[in-house]
C-alpha positions as CSV (number, residue, x, y, z in Angstrom):
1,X,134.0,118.5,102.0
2,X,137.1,120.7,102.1
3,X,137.0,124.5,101.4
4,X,139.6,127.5,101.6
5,X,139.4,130.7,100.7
6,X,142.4,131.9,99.0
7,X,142.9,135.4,99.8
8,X,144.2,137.5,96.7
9,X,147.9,137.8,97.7
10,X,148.4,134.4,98.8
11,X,150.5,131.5,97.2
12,X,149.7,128.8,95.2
13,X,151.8,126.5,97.2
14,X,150.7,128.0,100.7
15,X,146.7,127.6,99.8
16,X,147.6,123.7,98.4
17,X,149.4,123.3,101.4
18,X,146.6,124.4,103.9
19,X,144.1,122.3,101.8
20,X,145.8,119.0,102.0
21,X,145.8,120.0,105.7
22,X,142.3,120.5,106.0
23,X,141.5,117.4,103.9
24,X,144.2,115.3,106.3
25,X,142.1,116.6,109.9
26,X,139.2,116.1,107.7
27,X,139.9,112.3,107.8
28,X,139.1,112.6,103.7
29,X,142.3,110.4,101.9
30,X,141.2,107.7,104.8
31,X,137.4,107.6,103.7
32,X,138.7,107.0,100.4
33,X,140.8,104.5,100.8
34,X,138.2,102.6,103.1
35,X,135.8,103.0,100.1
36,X,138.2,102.0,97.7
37,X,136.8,98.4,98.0
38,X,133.7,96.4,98.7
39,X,134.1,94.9,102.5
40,X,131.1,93.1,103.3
41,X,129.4,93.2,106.4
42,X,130.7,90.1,107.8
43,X,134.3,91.2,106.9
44,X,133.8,94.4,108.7
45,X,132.3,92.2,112.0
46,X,135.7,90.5,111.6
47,X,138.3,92.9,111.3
48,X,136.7,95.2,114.4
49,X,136.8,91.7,116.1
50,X,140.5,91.3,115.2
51,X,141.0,94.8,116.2
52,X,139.6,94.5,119.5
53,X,142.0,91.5,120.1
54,X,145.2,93.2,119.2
55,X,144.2,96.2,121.5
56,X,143.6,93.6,124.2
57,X,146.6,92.4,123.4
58,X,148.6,95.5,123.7
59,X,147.0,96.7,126.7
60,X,148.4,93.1,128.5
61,X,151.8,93.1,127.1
62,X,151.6,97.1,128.6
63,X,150.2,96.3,131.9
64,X,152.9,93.1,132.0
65,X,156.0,95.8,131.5
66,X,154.3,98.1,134.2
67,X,154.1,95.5,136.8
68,X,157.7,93.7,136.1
69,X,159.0,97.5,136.6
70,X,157.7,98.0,139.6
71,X,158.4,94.8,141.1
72,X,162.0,95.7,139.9
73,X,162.4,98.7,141.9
């Protein structure tokens, strides 16, 4: 849970801006928006599989760039 302490000569808009801050590191708006919905577990097996293919994915297309620079030089 987020928690500041507003000192007495502090701002409104500086203490609401340190909060959403801590909330953001916090990883609090992204809970919440995972929660938002019911995933089931079979959905959740899916979209980590799905997400382990685009990495995979990524990390070729990055490692196909690296080697045609090379072999370019």
């Amino acid at each position: 849970m987020a928690y500041i302490k507003i000192s007495e000569n502090e701002r409104f808009e500086s203490a609401l801006r340190r909060f959403k801050r801590q909330c953001e590191n916090e990883g609090l708006l992204k809970e919440i928006k995972k929660r938002q919905y019911y995933e089931s577990p079979s959905m959740l097996r899916k979209k980590q599989k799905d997400d382990v293919k685009r990495r995979q994915r990524m990390n070729a297309s990055r490692a196909q760039r690296l080697q045609a620079k090379r072999s370019g030089k």
